[in-house]
C-alpha positions in Angstrom: -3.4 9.6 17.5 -5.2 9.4 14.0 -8.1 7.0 14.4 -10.0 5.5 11.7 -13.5 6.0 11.4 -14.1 3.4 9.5 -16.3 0.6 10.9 -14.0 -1.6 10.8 -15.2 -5.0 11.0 -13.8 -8.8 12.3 -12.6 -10.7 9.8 -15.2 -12.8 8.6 -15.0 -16.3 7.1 -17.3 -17.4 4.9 -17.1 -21.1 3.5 -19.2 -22.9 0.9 -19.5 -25.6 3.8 -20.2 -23.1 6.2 -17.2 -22.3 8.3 -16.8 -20.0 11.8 -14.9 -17.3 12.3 -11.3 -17.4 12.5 -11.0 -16.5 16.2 -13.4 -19.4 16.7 -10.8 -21.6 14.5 -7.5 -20.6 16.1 -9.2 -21.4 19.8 -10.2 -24.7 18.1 -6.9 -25.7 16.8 -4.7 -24.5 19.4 -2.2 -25.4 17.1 1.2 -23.9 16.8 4.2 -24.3 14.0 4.0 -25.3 10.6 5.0 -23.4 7.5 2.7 -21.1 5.8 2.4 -21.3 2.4 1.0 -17.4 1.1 0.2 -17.3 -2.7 1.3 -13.0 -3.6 2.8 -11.2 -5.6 6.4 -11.0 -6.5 8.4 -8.4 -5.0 11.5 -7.0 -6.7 13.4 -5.9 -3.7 13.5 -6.5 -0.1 15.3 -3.3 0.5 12.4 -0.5 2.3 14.7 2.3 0.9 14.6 0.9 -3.0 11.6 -0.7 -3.0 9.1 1.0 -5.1 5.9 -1.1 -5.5 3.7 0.0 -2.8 2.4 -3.7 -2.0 5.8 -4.7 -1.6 5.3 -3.3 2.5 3.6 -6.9 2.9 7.2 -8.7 2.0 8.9 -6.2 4.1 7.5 -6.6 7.0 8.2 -9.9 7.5 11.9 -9.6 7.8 11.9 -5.7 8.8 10.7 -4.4 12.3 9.6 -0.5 12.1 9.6 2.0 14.5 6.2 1.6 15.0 3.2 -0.1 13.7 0.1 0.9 12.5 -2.9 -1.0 14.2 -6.3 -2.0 13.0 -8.1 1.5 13.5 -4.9 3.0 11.6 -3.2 4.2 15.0 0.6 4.2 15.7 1.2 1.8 18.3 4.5 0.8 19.7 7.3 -1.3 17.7 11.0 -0.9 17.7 10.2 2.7 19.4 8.3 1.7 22.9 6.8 5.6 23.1 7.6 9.0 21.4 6.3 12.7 22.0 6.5 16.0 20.3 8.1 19.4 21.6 8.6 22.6 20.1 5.7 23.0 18.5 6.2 20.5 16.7 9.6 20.6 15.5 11.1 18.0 17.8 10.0 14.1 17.9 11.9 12.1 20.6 11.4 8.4 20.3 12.5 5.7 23.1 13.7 2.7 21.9 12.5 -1.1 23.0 15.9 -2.1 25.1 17.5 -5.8 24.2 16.3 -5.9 20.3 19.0 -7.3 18.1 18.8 -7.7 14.1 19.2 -11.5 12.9 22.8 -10.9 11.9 23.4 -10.2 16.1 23.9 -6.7 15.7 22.3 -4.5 18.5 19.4 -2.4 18.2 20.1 1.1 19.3 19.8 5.1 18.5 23.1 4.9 16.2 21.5 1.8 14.2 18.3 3.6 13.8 19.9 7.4 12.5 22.1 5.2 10.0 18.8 3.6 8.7 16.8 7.2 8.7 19.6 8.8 7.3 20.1 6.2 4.4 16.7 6.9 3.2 16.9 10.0 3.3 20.1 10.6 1.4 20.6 7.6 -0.6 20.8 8.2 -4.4 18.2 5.8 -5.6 15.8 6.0 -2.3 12.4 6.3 -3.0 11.5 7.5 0.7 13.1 10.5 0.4 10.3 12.8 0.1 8.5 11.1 3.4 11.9 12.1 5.3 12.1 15.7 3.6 11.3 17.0 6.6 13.4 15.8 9.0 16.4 18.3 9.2 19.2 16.1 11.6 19.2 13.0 14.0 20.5 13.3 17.3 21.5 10.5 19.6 21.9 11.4 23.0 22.0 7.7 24.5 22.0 4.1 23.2 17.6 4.1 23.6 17.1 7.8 22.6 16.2 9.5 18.7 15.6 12.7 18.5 14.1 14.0 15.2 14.9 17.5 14.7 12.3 19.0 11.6 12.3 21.9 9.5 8.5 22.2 9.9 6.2 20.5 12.1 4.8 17.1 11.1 2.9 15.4 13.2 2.0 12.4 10.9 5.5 11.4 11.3 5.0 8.7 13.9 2.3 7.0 11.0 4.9 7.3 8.2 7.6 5.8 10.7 5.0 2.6 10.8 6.1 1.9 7.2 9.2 1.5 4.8 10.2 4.8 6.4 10.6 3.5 9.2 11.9 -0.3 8.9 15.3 -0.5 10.5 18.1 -2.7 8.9 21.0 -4.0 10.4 23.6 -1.7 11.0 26.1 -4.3 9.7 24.2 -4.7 6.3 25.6 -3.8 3.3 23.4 -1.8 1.6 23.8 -2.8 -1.7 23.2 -6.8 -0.7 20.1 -5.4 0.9 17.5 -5.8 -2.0 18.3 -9.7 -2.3 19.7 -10.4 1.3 18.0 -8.4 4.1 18.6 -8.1 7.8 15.9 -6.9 9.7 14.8 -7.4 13.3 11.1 -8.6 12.3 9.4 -11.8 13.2 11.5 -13.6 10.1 14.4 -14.4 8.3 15.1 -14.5 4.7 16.7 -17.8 3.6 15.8 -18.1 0.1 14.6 -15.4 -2.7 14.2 -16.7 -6.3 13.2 -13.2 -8.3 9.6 -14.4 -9.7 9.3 -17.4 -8.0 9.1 -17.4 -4.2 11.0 -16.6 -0.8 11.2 -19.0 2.0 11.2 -17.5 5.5 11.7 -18.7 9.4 11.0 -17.8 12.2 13.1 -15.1 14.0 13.2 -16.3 17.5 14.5 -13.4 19.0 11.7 -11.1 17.3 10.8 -8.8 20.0 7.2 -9.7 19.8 7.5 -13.6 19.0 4.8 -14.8 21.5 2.3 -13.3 19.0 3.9 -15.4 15.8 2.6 -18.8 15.9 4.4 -20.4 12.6 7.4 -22.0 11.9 7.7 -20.2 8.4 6.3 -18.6 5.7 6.6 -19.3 2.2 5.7 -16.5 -0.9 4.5 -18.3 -3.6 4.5 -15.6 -6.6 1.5 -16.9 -8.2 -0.9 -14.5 -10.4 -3.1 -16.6 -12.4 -6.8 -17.2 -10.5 -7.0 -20.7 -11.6 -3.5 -21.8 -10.6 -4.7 -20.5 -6.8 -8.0 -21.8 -6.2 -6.4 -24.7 -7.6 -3.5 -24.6 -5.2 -5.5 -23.8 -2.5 -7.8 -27.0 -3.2 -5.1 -29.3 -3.5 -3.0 -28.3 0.1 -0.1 -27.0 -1.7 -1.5 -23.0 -0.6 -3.0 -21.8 2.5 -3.5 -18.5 1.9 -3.9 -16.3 -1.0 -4.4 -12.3 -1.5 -7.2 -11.9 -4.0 -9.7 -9.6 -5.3 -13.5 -10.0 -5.1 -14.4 -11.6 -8.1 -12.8 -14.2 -7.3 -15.1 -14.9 -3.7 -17.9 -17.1 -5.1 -15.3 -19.8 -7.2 -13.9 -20.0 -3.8 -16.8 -20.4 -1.7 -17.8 -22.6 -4.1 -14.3 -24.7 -3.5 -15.4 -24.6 0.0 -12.7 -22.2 1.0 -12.7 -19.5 3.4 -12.9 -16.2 2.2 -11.7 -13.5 4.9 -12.6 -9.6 3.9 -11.8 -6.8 6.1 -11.4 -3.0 5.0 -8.4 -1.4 3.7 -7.3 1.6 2.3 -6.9 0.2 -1.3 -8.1 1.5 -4.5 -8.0 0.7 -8.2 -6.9 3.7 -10.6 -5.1 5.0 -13.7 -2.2 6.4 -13.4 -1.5 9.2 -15.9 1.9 10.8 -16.5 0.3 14.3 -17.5 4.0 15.4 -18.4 3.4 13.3 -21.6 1.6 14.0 -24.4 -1.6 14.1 -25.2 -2.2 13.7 -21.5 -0.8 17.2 -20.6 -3.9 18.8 -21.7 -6.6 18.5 -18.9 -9.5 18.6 -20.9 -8.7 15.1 -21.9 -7.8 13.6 -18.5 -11.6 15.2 -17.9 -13.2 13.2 -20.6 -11.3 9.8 -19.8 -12.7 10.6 -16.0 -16.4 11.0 -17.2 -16.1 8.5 -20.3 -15.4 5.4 -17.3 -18.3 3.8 -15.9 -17.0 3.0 -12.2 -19.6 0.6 -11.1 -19.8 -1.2 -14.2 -16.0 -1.8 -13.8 -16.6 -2.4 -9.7 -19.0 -4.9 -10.4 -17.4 -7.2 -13.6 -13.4 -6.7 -12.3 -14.2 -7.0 -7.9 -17.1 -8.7 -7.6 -19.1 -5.6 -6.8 -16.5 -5.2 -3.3 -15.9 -2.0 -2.8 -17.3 1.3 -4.0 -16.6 4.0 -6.8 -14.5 6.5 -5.8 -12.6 9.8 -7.2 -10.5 10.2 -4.8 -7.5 8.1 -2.8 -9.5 7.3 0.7 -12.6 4.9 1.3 -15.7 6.6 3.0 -15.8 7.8 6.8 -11.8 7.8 6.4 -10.3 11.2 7.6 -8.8 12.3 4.6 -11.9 11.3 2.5 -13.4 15.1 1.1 -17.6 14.9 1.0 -16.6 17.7 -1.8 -15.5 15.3 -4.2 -18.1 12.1 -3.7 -19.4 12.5 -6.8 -16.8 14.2 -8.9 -17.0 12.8 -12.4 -20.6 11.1 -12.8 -20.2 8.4 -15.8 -21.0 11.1 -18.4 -21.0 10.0 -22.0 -21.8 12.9 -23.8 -19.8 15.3 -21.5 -17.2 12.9 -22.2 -17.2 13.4 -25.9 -17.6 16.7 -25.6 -14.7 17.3 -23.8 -12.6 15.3 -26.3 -13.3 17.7 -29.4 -12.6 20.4 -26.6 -9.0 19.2 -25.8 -8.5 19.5 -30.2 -9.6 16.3 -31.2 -13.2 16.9 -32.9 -12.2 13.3 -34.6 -11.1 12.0 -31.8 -7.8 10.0 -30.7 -5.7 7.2 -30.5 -3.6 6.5 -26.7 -1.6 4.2 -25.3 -2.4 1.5 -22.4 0.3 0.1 -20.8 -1.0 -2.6 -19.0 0.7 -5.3 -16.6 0.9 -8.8 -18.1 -1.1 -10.4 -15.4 -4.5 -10.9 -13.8 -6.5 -8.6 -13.2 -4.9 -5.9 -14.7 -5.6 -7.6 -18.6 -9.5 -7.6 -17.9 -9.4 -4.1 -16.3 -7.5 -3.0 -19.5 -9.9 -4.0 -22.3 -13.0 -3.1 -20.2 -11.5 0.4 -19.8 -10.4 0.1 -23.8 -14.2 -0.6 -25.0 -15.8 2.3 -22.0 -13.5 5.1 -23.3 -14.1 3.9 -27.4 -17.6 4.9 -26.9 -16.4 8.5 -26.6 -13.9 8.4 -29.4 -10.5 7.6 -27.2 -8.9 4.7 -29.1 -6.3 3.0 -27.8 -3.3 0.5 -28.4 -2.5 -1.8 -26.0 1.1 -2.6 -24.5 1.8 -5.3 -22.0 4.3 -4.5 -19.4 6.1 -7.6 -17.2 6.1 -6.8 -13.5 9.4 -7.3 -13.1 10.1 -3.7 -15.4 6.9 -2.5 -13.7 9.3 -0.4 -10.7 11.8 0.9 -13.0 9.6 2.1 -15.3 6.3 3.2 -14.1 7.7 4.6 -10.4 11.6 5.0 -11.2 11.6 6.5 -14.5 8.2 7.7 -15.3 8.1 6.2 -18.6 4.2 4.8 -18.9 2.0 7.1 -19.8 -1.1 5.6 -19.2 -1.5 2.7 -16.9 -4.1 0.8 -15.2 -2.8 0.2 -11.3 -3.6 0.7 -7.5 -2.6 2.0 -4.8 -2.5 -0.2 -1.1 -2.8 3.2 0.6 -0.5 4.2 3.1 0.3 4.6 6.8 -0.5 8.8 7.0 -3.3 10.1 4.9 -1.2 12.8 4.3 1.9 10.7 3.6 -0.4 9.4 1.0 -1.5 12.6 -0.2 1.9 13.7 -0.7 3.5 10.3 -2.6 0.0 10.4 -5.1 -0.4 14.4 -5.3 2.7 16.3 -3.9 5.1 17.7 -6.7 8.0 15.0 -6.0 5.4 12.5 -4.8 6.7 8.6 -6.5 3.0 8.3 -7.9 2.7 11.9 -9.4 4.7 10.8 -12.7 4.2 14.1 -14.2 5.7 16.0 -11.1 3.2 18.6 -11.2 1.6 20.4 -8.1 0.1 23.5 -8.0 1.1 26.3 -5.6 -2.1 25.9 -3.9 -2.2 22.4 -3.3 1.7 22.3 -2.4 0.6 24.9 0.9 -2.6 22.9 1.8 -0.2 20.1 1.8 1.8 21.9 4.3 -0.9 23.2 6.3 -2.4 19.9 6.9 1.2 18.9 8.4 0.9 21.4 11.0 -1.7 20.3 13.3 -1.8 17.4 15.4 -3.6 14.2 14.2 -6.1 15.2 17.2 -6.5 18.5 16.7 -10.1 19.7 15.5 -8.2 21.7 12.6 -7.0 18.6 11.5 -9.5 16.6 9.2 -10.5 19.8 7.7 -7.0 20.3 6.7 -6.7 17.3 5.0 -10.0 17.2 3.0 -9.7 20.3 1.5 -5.9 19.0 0.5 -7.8 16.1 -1.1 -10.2 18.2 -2.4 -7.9 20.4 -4.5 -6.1 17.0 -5.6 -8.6 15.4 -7.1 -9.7 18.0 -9.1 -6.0 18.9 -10.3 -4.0 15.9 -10.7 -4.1 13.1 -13.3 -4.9 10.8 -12.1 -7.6 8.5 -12.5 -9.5 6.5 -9.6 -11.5 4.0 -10.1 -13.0 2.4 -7.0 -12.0 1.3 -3.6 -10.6 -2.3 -2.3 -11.4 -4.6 0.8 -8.7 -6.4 1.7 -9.8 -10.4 1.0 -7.8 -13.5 1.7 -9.0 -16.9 0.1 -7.8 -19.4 2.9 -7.6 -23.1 3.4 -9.7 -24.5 6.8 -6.3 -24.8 8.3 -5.8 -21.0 8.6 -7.1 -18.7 11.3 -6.0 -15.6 13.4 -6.0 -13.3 10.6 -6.1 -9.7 12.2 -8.7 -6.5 9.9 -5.0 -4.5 10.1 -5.6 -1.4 7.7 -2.9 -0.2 5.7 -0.6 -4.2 5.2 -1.1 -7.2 6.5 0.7 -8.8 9.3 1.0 -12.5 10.5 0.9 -11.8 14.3 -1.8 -14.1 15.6 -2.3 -16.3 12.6 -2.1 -20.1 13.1 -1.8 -22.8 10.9 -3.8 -26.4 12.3 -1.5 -29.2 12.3 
């Protein structure tokens, strides 16, 4: 299995008041129940197979179960799928399912539940997992705990991909098209109430396979974006946890919060639809690379977390390429030179289509004044995140807009969704030949072959220097949390609430 190289840290806690860890705090409560009340971002569906926002995987998993999961280090561990092996060289992936599961509607967990769900996003009209599935040729079940995948090529990042959406088994009762507002999963909790940019209210699924490791009653989302409204929340009791960026650390530790930060495979970018005009022309998408000043934009929008980047993966990561560390030094003058090479010797004006919501508003008019100084004017066009799925990832309408990326389960499945020619992040659908076969080739091997990171970096190599898009610099993971919360786990790619407590 893939392991991250990464020095992954504990969670750490650090409290204006001076605080322990959260190990330390969960063996010093002891306590168990209670309702957690999580201040994120609003999630338009709580379908895996429609749902296109990659941070919506946090929602999911709460109510979904997937075939496996994807541990602190980045490994596939078990989940719905107890173990799983390879034959064939690669074309055949046999999974044995965890005997006695049932979904919270009472349906049974078995191989015919599981090829309905694999098959659905594969196939289904409006799926966006259909390219992470491309792969996968049939679906036999040869008893109640068997799957076997049958490929058209070898891909041995499957089991990693199968730790995501890809992999999140619904109810074989389900109506699909209730699925996005009512889901049934077999995860650690149930839906009972979803109000579209306002909050969900969850409980605990007793029968969750796993439940000794889920210590709360419930979990309530509280879809809350503005900084103040959280730290403010957060002081008062009505919050216990938060996601939040880093320059937000020092208001809270100020407040006398907690501040957890762990590593992740998050990044700030751009994402350019290069099928659009004027960013089909290369030159340009150059000079916007070179114009940014990464750090400057690291330290005044995340707190200085994080580092500058130019590619999709964080340092000492195996899909992060050495060969593009330094790809597009901030550059000024090679910046405006570039510009009057694309055809505009006067320069030009663009379009920013921002979301209308902290951070992304800062972000915007710090990037608006860095690519002014090389003559790139722009106008700016707020987008609610509510249209943000249909028409950034659904119907590639935005041409230019500041974003991120949570990362995902397989560096190549990542690779593939930001790079690969029907990948949901490459809005202008273009691959070249070269990358689409490195893409391929990096399939082939093992995640512990030798082969293998080699593979991979020189598929994010080419990328990089091909594609659009725009990174900016990488994201920890932080939680601002109340002295009430501990047991939050450094997982990699999502979070997860196995082992977190809430102090009665």
């Amino acid at each position: 299995m893939m392991r991250l190289a990464l020095a992954l840290v504990a969670a750490v806690a650090l409290a204006g008041c001076g605080s322990s860890s959260p190990e330390n705090n969960a063996a010093r409560s002891g306590g168990e129940g209670g309702t957690l009340r999580w201040a994120i971002n609003a999630n338009v569906s709580w379908d895996p197979v429609t749902s296109a926002a990659g941070n919506e995987v946090r929602h999911l998993g709460l109510v979904y179960e997937a075939l496996t999961h994807i541990d602190e280090k980045g490994n596939a561990t078990p989940g719905l799928a107890t173990s799983w092996k390879f034959a064939g060289n690669g074309r055949t992936l046999t999974f044995t399912l965890r005997d006695g599961v049932t979904f919270t509607d009472g349906a049974k967990l078995d191989s015919a539940a599981v090829k309905q769900s694999l098959l659905r996003a594969k196939t289904q009209k409006d799926s966006v997992l259909t390219q992470l599935l491309a792969g996968v040729k049939s679906v036999d079940t040869p008893d109640p705990t068997t799957v076997v995948l049958n490929l058209s090529y070898p891909d041995y990042g499957l089991p990693l991909v199968l730790g995501g959406k890809a992999g999140m088994i619904a109810s074989p009762r389900a109506d699909p098209k209730t699925l996005p507002r009512r889901p049934v999963g077999a995860g650690p909790f149930k839906l009972t109430k979803f109000v579209p940019d306002g909050g969900s209210t969850l409980v605990r699924n007793p029968g969750y396979w796993n439940a000794k490791e889920i210590h709360l009653d419930g979990v309530e989302l509280k879809y809350l974006n503005d900084p103040q409204a959280v730290l403010a929340g957060l002081q008062s009791g009505g919050l216990d946890v938060a996601s939040s960026s880093g320059n937000q650390m020092n208001a809270a530790k100020q407040a006398g919060l907690n501040v957890v930060q762990f590593p992740s495979l998050a990044a700030t970018s751009i994402e350019v639809n290069d099928a659009i005009k004027p960013f089909d022309n290369h030159k340009l998408v150059e000079a916007i690379n070179y114009a940014l000043d990464r750090e400057a934009l690291l330290k005044t929008e995340n707190g200085g977390l994080g580092e500058a980047t130019y590619q999709p993966f964080p340092k000492g990561y195996v899909g992060y390429s050495p060969d593009v560390a330094s790809l597009y030094p901030h550059d000024v003058e090679k910046a405006k030179q570039l510009v009057k090479e694309a055809g505009y010797p006067n320069g030009l004006t663009i379009p920013i289509t921002y979301f209308d919501l902290p951070p992304y508003d800062a972000l915007t008019e710090q990037i608006q004044a860095q690519l002014a100084a090389v003559g790139i004017k722009s106008t700016l066009h707020s987008l609610p995140l509510a249209q943000a799925s249909e028409k950034v990832y659904v119907k590639h309408e935005v041409a230019f807009n500041p974003n991120g990326i949570v990362g995902r389960e397989s560096p190549l499945q990542m690779l593939n969704v930001q790079y690969g020619a029907d990948g949901l992040l490459n809005h202008g659908r273009k691959a070249s030949p070269e990358l689409t076969r490195a893409l391929k080739d990096a399939a082939q091997y093992p995640l512990d072959s030798p082969q293998y990171p080699a593979a991979l970096q020189k598929a994010t190599a080419l990328a990089a220097r091909e594609s659009a898009v725009v990174f900016l610099y990488t994201q920890p993971t932080i939680f601002l949390t109340t002295a009430k919360v501990s047991g939050i786990r450094p997982f990699i790619v999502a979070a997860r609430l196995e082992g977190v407590r809430l102090a009665k």
